[in-house]
C-alpha positions as CSV (number, residue, x, y, z in Angstrom):
1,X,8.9,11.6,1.5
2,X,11.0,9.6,-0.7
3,X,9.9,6.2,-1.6
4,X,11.8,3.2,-3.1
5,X,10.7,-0.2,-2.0
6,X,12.6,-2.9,-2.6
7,X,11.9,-6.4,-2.9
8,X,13.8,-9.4,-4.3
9,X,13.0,-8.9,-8.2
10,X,11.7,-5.7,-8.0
11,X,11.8,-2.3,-7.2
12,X,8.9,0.1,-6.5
13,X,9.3,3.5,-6.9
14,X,7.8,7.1,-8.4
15,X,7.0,7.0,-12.4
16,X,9.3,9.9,-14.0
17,X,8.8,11.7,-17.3
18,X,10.9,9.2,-18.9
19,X,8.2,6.7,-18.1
20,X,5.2,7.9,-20.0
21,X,5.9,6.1,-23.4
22,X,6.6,2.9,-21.2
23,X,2.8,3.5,-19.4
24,X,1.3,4.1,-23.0
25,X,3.0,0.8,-24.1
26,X,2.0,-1.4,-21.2
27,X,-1.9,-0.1,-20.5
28,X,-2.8,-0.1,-24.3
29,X,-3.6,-3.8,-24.0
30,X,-7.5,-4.5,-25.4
31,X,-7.5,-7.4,-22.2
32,X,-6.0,-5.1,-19.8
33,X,-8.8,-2.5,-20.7
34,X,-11.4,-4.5,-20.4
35,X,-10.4,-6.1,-16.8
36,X,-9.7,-2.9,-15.6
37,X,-12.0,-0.6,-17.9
38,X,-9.0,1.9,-18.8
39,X,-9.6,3.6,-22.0
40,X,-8.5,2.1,-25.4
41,X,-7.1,3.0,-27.1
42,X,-4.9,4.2,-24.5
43,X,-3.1,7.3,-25.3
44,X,0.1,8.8,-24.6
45,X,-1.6,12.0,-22.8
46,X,-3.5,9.8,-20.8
47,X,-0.4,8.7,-19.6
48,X,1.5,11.9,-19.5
49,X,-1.6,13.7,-17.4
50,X,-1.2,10.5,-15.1
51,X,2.4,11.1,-14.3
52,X,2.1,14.9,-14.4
53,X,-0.3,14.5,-10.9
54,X,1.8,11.9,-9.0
55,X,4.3,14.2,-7.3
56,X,1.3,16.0,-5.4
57,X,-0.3,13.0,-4.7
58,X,2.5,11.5,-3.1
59,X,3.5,15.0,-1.1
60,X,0.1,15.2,0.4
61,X,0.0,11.5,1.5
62,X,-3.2,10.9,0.1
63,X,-2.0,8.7,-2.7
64,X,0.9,6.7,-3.7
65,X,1.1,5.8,-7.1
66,X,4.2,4.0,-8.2
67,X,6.2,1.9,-11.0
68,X,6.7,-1.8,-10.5
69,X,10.3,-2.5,-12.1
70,X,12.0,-5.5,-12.6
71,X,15.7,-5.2,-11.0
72,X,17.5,-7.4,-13.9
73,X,16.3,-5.5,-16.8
74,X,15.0,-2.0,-15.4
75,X,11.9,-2.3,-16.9
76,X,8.3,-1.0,-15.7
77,X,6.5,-4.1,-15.6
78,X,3.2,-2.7,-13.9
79,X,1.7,-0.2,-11.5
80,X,0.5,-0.2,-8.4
81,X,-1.0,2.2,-5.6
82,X,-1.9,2.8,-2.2
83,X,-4.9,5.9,-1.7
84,X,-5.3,6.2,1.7
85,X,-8.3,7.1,3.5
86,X,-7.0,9.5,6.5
87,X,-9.5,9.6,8.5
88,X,-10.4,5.9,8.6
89,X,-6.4,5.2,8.6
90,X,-7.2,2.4,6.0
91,X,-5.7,2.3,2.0
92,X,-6.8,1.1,-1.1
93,X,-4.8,-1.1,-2.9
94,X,-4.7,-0.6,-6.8
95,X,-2.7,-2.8,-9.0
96,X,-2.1,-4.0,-12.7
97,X,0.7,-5.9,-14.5
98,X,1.3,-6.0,-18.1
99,X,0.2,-8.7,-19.8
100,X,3.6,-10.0,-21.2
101,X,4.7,-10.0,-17.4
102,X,1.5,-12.5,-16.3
103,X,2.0,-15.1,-13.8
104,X,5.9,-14.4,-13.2
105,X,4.3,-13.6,-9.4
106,X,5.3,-10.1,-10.1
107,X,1.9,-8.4,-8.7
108,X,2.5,-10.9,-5.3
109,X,5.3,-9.9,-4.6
110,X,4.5,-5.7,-5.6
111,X,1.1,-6.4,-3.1
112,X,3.1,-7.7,-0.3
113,X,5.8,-5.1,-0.5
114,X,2.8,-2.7,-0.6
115,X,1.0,-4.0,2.2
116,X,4.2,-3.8,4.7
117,X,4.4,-0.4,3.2
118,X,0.9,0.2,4.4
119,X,1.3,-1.1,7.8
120,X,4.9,-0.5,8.7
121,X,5.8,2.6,7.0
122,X,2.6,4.2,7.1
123,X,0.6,2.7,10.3
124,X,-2.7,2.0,8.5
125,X,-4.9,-0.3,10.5
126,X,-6.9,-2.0,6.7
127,X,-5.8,-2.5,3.8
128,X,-8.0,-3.4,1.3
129,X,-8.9,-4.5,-2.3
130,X,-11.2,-5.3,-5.2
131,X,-11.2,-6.9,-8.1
132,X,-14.1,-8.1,-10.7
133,X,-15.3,-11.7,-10.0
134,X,-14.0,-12.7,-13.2
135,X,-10.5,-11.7,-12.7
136,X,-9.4,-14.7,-11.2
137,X,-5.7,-14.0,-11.2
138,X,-6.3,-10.9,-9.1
139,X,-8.2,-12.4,-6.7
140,X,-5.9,-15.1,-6.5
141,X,-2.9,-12.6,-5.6
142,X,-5.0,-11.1,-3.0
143,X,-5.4,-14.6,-1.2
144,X,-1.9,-15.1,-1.2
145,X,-1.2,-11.8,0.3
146,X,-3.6,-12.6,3.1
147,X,-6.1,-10.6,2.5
148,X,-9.5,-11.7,3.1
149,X,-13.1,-12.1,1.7
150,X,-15.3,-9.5,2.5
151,X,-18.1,-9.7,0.4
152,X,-19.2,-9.3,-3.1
153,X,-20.6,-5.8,-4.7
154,X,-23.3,-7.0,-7.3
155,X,-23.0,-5.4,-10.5
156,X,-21.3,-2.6,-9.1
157,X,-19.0,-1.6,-12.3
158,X,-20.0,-1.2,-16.1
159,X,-17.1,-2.9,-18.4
160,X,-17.9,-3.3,-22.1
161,X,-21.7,-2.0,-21.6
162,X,-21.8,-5.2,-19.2
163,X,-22.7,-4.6,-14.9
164,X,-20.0,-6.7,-13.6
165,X,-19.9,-8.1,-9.8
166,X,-16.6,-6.5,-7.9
167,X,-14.9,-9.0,-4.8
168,X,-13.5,-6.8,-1.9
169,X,-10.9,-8.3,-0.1
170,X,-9.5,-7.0,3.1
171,X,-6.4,-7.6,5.7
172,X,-6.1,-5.7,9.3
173,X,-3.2,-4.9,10.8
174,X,-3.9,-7.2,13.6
175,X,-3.7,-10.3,11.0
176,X,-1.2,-8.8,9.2
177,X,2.4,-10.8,9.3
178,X,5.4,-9.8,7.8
179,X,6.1,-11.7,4.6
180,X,9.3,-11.9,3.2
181,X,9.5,-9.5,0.0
């Protein structure tokens, strides 16, 4: 399956080899680490060994990991994936933006193109989402994508030697309405 989803500032689409310095760049941020507990210093073989395991990933339909660029300048912004859980037909959605590319609405519009991906393209029936409490601008794109509240995990990941509290948010198929992307 080849994938390229467009939406009206970006495209979404497989990282190449070309892409690993870009990765390296964007996800050695000391903020991004600690909201999303990736390693840091983050190293370019972390990177490489990430992009060297899409392709199967993607050819088995268990995963889709994929490159959030910005159409004007061509440049990987962000990441974001769907796993999917076959045998429940639901996905987990998986998502981070560089920091210099905050609140340009960038991750909205990557979720919603994601989440008609999910239900269109794919047929899940849920798609769903968490995020740490305190990462209020995540939460706040998962709102505006229409997913929902499901409940809180207490303490349920260990960031920085600290037991953080994870939100899961949640859309059915059912409540699901096309967006515009």
């Amino acid at each position: 399956m080849v994938i390229k989803l467009e939406t009206e500032h970006l495209c979404i689409e497989p990282f190449t080899n070309e892409d690993v310095f870009r990765i390296k760049e964007l996800a050695n941020d000391k903020e991004l680490a600690n909201i999303l507990g990736l390693p840091h210093p983050y190293k370019l073989e972390f990177a490489q060994n990430w992009v060297d395991m899409q392709p199967e990933l993607i050819r088995s339909g268990i995963e889709y990991p994929l490159g959030i660029v910005f159409k004007e300048s061509r440049e990987i912004v962000g990441t974001i994936t769907l796993r999917i859980d076959k045998g429940n037909n639901r996905g987990e959605l998986g998502y981070w933006i560089g920091k210099n590319y905050w609140g340009k609405g960038f991750a909205t519009e990557a979720v919603n193109r994601m989440i008609q991906f999910g239900f269109i393209e794919l047929g899940l029936n849920k798609i769903w989402a968490s995020a740490i409490s305190r990462n209020r601008s995540s939460i706040k794109v998962l709102e505006k994508s229409g997913l929902r509240k499901e409940g809180t995990l207490r303490q349920n990941r260990l960031l920085l030697n600290t037991y953080e509290d994870v939100d899961v948010y949640g859309i059915l198929k059912t409540e699901y309405k096309v967006l515009k992307v």
